[in-house]
C-alpha positions in Angstrom: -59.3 -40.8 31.2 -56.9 -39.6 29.1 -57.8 -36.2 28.3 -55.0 -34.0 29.6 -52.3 -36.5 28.1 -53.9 -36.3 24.7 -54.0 -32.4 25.0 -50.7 -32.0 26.0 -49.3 -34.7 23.3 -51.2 -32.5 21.1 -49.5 -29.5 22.2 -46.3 -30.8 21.5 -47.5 -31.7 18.1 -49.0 -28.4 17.1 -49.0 -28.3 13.2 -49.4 -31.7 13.1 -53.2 -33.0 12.8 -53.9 -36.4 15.1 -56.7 -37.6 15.2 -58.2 -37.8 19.1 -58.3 -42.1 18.4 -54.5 -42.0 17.9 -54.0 -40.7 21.2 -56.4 -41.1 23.5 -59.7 -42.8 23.6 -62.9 -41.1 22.7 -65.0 -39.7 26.2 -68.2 -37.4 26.3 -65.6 -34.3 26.5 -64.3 -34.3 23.2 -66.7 -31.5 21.8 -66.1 -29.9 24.9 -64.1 -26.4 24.5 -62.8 -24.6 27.1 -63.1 -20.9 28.0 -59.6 -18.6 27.4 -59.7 -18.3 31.2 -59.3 -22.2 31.4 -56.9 -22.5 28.4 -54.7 -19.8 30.6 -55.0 -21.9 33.5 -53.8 -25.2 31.5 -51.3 -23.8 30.2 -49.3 -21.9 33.2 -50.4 -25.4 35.3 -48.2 -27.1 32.3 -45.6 -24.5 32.3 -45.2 -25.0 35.8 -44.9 -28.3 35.9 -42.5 -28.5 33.5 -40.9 -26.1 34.6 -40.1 -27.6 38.3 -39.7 -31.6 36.9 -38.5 -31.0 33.4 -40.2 -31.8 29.9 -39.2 -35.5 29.8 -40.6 -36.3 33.5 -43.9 -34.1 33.1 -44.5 -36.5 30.2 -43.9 -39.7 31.6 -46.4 -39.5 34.5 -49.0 -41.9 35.2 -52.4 -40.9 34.5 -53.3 -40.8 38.0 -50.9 -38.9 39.1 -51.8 -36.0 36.6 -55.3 -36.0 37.4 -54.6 -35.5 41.1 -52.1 -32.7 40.6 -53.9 -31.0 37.9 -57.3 -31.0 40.1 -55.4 -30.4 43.6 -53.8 -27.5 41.6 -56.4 -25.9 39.6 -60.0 -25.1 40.1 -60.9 -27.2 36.7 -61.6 -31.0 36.9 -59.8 -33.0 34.6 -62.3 -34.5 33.2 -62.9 -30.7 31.5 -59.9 -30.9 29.2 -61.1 -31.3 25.4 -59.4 -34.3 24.0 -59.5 -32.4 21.0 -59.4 -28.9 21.0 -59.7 -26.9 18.2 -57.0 -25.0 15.7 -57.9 -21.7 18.0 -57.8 -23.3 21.2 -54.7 -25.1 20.7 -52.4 -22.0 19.4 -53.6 -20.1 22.5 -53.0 -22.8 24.9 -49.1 -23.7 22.9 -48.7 -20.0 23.0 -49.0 -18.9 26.6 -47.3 -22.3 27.3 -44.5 -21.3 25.1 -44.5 -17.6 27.0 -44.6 -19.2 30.5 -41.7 -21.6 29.4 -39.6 -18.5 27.9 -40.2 -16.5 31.1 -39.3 -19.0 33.6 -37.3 -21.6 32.0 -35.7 -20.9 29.1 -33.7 -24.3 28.9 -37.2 -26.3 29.4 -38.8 -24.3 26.8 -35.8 -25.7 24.2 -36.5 -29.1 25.4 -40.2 -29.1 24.7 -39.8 -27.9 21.1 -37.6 -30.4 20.5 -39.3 -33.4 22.2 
């Protein structure tokens, strides 16, 4: 399960079109979209990790490891994550994770544009 890693790599990518192959590998979820309740909840989850291990660390994790902390942490699975959210979907979720990154960690937020 690589959803959340493909998301995020996708986040980081935003302008750029991947297709969900290139990064992760196709699961039952990838038509799945996600409410803006959940998007908000990805994305200050993100933000907050990020924001306590740094960009480069939050990025390096084992699979695993974000699946437990994203489900011990939120009340989604991980398993909801779209690998491939939409244009919409993806410029809400980069956006609050953008605003969450300005607000709490400014030096973070400069490290994740230019990852």
């Amino acid at each position: 399960m690589k959803e959340i890693r493909g998301l995020l790599l996708l986040l980081m990518v935003t302008g750029t079109t991947i297709s969900a192959t290139t990064v992760t590998t196709p699961t039952a979820s990838v038509a799945q979209t996600i409410s803006k309740d959940q998007q908000s909840i990805l994305a200050r989850w993100t933000a907050g990790k990020i924001c306590a291990m740094g960009v480069d660390v939050f990025y390096s994790l084992p699979e695993p490891e974000l699946k437990a902390s994203f489900e011990r942490e939120t009340s989604m699975r991980y398993e909801d994550i779209p690998q491939d959210p939409n244009d919409q979907e993806r410029a809400r979720i980069t956006g609050q994770l953008m605003g969450y990154l300005m607000a709490a960690c400014p030096l973070e937020l400069e490290n994740y544009k230019n990852r």
